[in-house]
N, C-alpha and C positions, 0 to 999 in steps of 0.2 A: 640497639640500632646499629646496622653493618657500617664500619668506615673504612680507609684504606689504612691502618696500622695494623697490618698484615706483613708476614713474615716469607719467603718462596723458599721450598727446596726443591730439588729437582735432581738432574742427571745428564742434562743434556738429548733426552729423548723424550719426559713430560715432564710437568712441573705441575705443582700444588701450594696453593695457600692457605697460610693458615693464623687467625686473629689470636690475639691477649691473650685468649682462654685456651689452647691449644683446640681450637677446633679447625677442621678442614674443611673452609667453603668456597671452595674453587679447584676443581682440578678436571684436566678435560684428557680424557686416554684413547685409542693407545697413542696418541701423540697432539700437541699444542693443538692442534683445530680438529678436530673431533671431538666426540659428546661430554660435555661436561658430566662425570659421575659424580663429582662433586659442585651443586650449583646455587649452593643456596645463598651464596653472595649475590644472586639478581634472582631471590626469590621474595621481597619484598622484604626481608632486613631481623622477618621473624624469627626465633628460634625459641618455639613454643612447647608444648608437652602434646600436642595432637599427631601423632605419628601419619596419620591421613594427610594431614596440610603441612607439615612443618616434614621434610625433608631433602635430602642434596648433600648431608653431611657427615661428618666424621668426628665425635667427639668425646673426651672422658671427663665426662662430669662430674664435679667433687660435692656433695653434699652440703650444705650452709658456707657457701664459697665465699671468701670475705675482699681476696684481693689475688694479683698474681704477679710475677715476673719472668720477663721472657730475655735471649740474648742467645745468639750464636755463640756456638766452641769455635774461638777463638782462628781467623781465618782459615776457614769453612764455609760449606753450606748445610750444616749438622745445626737444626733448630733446638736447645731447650726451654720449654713452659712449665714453670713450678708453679702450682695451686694450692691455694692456704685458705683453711677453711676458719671461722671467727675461734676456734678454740685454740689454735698454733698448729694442728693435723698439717701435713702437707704431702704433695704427690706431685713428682717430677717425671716429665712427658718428652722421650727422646726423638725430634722426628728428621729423617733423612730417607735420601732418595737412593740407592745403592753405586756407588761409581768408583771404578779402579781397573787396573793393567787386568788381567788375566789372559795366559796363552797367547804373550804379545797382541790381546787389541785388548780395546776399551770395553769393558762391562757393563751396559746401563740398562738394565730388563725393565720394565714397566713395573714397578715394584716402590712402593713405598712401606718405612720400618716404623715401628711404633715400639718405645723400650719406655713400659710405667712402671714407674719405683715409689715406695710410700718413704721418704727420707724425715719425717718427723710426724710422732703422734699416731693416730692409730685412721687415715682417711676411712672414709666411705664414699665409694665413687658409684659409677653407672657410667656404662658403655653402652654408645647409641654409632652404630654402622648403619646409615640409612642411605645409600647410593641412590640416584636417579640414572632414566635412561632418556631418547628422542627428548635432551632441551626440558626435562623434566616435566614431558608428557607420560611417562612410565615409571614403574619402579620395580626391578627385576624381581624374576620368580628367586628362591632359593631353596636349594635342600645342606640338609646337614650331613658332616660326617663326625669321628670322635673328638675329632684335635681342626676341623675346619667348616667352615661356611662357604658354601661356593653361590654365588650371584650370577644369573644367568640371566642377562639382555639379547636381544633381536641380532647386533652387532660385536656381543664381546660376554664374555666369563670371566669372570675374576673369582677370585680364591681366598679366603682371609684363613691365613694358619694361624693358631694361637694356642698356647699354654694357658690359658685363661680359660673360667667353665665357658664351653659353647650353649649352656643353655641361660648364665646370666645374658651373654651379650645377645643374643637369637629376641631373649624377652625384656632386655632392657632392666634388669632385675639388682636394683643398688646391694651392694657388696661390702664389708670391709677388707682395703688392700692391707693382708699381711705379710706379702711377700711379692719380689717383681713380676709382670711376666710381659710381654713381646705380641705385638700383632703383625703379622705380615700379609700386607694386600697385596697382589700382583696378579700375575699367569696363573690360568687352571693347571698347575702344576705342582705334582709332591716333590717335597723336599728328599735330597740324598743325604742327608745328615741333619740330626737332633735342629729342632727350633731352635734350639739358645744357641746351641754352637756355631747355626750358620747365621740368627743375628749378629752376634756377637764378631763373627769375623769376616760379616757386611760391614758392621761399624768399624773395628777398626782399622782396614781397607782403605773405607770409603773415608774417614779422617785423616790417614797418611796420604792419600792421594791430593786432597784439596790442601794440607800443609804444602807439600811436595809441588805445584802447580803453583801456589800464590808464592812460594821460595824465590823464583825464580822471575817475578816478574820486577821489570825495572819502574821505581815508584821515588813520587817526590820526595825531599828533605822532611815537609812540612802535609801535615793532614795523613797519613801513609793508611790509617784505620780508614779512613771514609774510601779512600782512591781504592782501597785491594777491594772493599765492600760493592763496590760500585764495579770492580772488576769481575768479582765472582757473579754477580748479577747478571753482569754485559755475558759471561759465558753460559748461565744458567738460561739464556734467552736465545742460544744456538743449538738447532739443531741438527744434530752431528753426522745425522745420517746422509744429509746433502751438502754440507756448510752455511745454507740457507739459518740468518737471526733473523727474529719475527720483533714486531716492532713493541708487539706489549704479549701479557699471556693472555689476558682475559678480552670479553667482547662486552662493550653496550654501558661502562662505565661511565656516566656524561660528563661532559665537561665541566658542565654545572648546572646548578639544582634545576629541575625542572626544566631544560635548554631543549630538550630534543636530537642534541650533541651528542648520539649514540652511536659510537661504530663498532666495527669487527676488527682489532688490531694483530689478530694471532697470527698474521702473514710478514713478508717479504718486500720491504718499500724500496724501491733502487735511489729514491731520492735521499735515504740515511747512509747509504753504500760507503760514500769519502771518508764522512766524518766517525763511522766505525771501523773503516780501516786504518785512519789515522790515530785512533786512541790507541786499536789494538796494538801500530807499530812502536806509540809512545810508551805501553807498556812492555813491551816485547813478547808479545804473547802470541810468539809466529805461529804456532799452530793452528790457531783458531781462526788466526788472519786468511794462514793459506787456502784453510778448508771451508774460509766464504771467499776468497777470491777463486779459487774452483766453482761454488756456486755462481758466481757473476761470471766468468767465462763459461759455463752451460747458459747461461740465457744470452750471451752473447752467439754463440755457435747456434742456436735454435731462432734467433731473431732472422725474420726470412725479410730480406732487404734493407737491414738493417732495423728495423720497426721493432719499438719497444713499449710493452705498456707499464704503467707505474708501479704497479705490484703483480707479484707474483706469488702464487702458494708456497710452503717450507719444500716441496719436492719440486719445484718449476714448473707446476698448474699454472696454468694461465684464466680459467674461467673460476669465477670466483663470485658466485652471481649472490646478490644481496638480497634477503627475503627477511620479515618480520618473525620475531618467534612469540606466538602467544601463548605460549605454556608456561615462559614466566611473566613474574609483573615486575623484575626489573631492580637494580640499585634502587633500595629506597624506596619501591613500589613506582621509581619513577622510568616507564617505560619510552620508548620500546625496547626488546631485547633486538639486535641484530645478527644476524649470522652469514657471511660473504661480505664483501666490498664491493660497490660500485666502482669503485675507485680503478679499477683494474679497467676498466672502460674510457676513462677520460683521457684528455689529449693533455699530458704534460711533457711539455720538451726539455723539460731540466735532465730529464732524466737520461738524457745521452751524452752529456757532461759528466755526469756524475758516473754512471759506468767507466765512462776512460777513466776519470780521476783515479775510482779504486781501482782498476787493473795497471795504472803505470806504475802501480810498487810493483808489481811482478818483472820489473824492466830493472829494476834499480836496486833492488833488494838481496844481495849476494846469499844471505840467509838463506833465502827460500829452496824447496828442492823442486820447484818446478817452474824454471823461471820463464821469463815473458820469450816470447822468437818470433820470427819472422810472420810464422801463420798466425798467431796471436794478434799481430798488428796489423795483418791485412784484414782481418776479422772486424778489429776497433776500428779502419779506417769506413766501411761498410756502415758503421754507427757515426762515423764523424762529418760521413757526408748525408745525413739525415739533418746533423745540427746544422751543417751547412745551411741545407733549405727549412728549416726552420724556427734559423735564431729571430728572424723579426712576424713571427707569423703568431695569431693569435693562440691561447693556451687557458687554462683552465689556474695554472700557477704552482708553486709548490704548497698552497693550502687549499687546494683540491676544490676551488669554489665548484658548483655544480649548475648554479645558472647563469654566471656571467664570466665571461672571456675576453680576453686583451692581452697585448705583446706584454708578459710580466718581464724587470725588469733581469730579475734573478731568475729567470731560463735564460734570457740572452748571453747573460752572465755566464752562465754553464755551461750555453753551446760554446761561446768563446773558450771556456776551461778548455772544452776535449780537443778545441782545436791546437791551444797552446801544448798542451801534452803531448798529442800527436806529434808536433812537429820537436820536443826533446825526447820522443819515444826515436822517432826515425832515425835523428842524429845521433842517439843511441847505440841504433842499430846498423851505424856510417851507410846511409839513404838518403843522401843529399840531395837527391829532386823532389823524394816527398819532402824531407824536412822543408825544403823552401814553399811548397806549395802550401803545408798548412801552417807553415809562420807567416805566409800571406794572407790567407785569409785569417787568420790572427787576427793582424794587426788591421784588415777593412774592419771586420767584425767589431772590434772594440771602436773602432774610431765612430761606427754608427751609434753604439750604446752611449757614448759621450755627447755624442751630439742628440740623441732622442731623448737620453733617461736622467741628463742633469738639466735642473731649474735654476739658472743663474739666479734668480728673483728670489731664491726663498733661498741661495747657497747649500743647495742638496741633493744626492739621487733620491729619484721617484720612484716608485713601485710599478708602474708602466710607463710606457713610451707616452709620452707627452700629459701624463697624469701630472696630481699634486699632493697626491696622498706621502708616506709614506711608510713602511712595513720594514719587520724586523730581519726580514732576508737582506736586508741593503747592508747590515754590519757582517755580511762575510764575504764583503769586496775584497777586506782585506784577505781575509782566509785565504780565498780564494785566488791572490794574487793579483787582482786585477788594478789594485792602485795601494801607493803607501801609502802605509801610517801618517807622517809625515804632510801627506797633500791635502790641502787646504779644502778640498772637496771632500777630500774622508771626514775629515773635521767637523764639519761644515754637518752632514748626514749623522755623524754621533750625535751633535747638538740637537739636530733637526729629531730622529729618533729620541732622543729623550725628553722632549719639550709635547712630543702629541704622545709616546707610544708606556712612559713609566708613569707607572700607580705604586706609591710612597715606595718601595724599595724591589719592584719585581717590574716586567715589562709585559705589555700586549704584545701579540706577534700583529698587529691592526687596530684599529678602531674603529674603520668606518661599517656602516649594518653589512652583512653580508646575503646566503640565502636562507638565513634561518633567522638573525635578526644582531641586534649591537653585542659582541662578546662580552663576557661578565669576570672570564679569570684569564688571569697572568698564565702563558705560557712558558713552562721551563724551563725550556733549552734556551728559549731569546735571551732569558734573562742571563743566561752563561755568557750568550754572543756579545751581550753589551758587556758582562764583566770583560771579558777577552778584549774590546774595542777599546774601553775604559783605558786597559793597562798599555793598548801598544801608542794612546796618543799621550801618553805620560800623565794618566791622573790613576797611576796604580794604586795611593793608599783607599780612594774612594771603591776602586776594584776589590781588593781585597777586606773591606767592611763589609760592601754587599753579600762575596763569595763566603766569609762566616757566618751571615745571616741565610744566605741557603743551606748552607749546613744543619741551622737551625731548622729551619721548615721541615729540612728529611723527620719520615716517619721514627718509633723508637728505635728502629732496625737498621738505621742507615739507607733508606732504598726512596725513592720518591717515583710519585705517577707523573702523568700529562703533566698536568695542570694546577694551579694554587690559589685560591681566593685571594684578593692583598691585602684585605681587611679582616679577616680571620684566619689567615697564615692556613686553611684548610687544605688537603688535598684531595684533588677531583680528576677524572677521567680516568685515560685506562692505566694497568698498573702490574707489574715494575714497569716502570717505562724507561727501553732503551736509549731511546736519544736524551733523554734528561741525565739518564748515567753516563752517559756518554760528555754531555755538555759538561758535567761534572771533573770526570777524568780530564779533560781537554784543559780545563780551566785552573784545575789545582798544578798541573804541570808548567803553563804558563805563569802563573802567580809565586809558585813556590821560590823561598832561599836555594840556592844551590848548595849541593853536599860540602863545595869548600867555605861560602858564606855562613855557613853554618860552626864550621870549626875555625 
């Protein structure tokens, strides 16, 4: 049965997953939102012997398999899966995506490495390459050559070079491994030098490079394996060709069993924008920073009158139109599969908040080499007078409801953000009549959120303007600057948040039905937002219980999805999920001993 203990590598230009057994059942090429060639992760969970019905995958089978072990080289994104069959045979699976400097730029071809080694006993294995094509309505033609396989779909060729016989793998024909050998998928393309030598100095490249890159990032006293893990994720989920990070790799993972909670995550949500610019800076990981705030300054420069929709594609696609895929039957056989977002339609106003937010590091950030200026900010002003006219106006929310709308209370919240930023961007940039113009509407702006979105009766912000609900957006008032720790109204909204919205140690991002019906899992990031809330109103050891116990819940890999069962610590939806890594890094920074508390 497929679950989400799955492992990603990647490159920064596609990614692939791969479960316990080293198999590959998810990977979609030449880049995140294109066709899954590998998909049998939402092909109903089979992984049968009927070659007609059973494939989407990629895997080297060991013969009377008895058990396995899987674990990253060592801050990395170089997966190994060792397979041990019930007599002590064993065969170790190297997988990695290729990435490194060459001829001063970055290397990252559509290319994934495959290094099988028999390291005890005498295995017997079987290699099954069964690629899909169209969402696994096809499965490419292939012709053979001496040393390759070349797969030829509607939309793409790929190539599998191998030292290995091409007619075991062609027939699936079990083997005894008595010696390594290397599979390379990628481009219809011959290699200029030996297989081995150019895997061999793919991998070790591609291992100095991700050494080299987590070197340098700046990481807590305390947890530093989970925080770099959850770093190289955060970057393994950028794609570098625009700066554009997509919110998960896969599509149609549900939230929970049988929910109907199927989306398409492989895009660009400007409502994550802050909170992974802000990890990125808490790591120091400018580069990656800069090359998504370039991607949010292109949809800033492209937004005509300042009009913004909630997501966008990893190139700045704007249409992004959501259709069913019946070709497969889904996580679990639990359908539908989806492919686009509606989402990219709806009216959420957070999101012009959250834009300025990430672009005023580019004001303040001496690091960067392309800092914020004048025409940058007359661009954000263009967006800040959208929040203007929209901070009290009905909206769709930051959880994308799709059939009901009201002033939510965290957009209000957000337009106020951009306005507050605006008016430290301009003083910035010594513009003393803008700065006063939008520290005035600042300070209107917040003074109506105070007065519409707090219920003195129940001592808490609401989730809309004169609602009584409350949701788990309301614990990043503080984040978000809009009141301390400290005020008795924050307080007041932790309490209130934890009394309707936490299920024994995880939190709802809501409770009430929505348009699909009453949630059933713990959302992951909330549950960050409330550790974070936890520790700023002084009950940190209870913070830091909780934040071990997510630790726990990550997969064996360090990585977690959406969403979490709280009664079976399960994980559900889509997966690696950015903002959970995100909430993660965010939280272990705020929590940690400091380097001198330490010594």
């Amino acid at each position: 049965m497929s679950d989400l203990n799955l492992g990603v590598i990647g490159n920064c230009a596609f990614g692939a997953l791969i479960d316990n057994q080293g198999r590959v059942v998810w990977s979609c090429m030449p880049r995140f939102d294109g066709d899954p060639v590998f998909c049998s992760l939402l092909n109903g969970g089979a992984h049968g012997e009927n070659p007609e019905k059973d494939f989407g995958f990629f895997d080297i089978q060991l013969e009377n398999f008895a058990r396995s072990e899987q674990y990253y080289v060592h801050n990395t994104a170089i997966l190994k899966t060792t397979l041990y069959d019930a007599d002590g045979a064993a065969v170790e699976i190297t997988d990695f995506a290729p990435r490194f400097k060459h001829m001063e730029r970055i290397f990252r071809p559509m290319m994934m490495v495959r290094h099988v080694d028999p390291i005890a006993g005498h295995p017997r294995i079987r290699v099954r390459l069964r690629p899909a094509s169209a969402f696994g309505a096809g499965r490419p033609a292939w012709t053979r050559g001496s040393n390759h396989i070349r797969y030829v779909a509607p939309d793409l060729t790929l190539r599998c070079t191998t030292d290995a016989p091409v007619s075991y793998v062609l027939d699936e024909i079990p083997f005894v491994l008595e010696k390594p050998f290397t599979m390379l998928l990628g481009p219809d393309e011959s290699l200029t030098s030996p297989l081995d030598e150019t895997s061999r100095q793919f991998f070790n490249r591609t291992h100095d490079y991700w050494r080299e890159w987590t070197r340098y990032l700046a990481v807590p006293f305390e947890w530093q394996d989970a925080v770099i893990r959850a770093a190289i994720t955060l970057k393994l989920c950028a794609f570098e060709e625009s700066g554009g990070i997509i919110a998960a790799m896969t599509t149609s993972v549900p939230e929970a069993p049988d929910s109907g909670r199927n989306w398409d995550y492989r895009f660009c949500w400007l409502r994550d924008s802050y909170f992974v610019v802000q990890a990125l800076n808490r790591l120091g990981a400018t580069r990656t920073m800069e090359d998504y705030l370039e991607y949010i300054t292109n949809i800033v420069a492209g937004a005509e009158k300042g009009v913004l929709q909630p997501v966008y594609g990893v190139t700045l696609e704007k249409r992004l139109t959501e259709s069913k895929v019946p070709t497969l039957a889904g996580y679990r056989g639990m359908g539908p599969v989806r492919t686009g977002n509606q989402a990219h339609e709806h009216i959420q106003n957070d999101v012009y908040g959250s834009v300025i937010l990430a672009a005023t590091q580019a004001f303040f950030d001496v690091r960067l080499t392309r800092p914020g200026d004048v025409r940058l900010f007359e661009s954000l002003e263009a967006i800040g007078n959208r929040a203007l006219e929209l901070y009290d106006k009905p909206d769709a929310g930051m959880w994308e409801l799709r059939t009901k709308s009201r002033v939510h209370t965290y957009s209000s919240v957000m337009c106020w953000a951009g306005a507050d930023r605006l008016a430290k961007i301009a003083r910035r940039l010594e513009l003393p009549e803008r700065a006063a113009f939008w520290r005035d509407n600042a300070d209107r702006i917040r003074a109506v959120i105070l007065e519409k979105a707090f219920d003195t009766k129940q001592n808490t912000f609401v989730e809309s303007f004169g609602g009584s609900e409350v949701d788990g957006s309301l614990l990043l008032l503080l984040e978000l600057d809009f009141i301390d720790a400290a005020d008795p109204r924050f307080v007041g909204t932790v309490e209130a948040v934890e009394r309707r919205l936490k299920r024994g140690q995880h939190l709802f991002r809501y409770a009430q039905e929505d348009d699909i019906g009453i949630p059933q899992t713990a959302f992951n990031v909330c549950t960050f937002w409330y550790i974070d809330a936890l520790a700023a109103v002084g009950r940190g050891d209870e913070a830091r219980e909780l934040f071990e116990n997510m630790l726990r819940c990550r997969n064996p890999l360090g990585l977690l999805s959406e969403d979490l069962d709280p009664n079976t610590g399960e994980l559900w939806g889509n997966f690696p999920q950015t903002y959970s890594m995100v909430g993660l890094i965010n939280s272990a920074m705020h929590l940690s001993k400091s380097w001198r508390e330490a010594f």
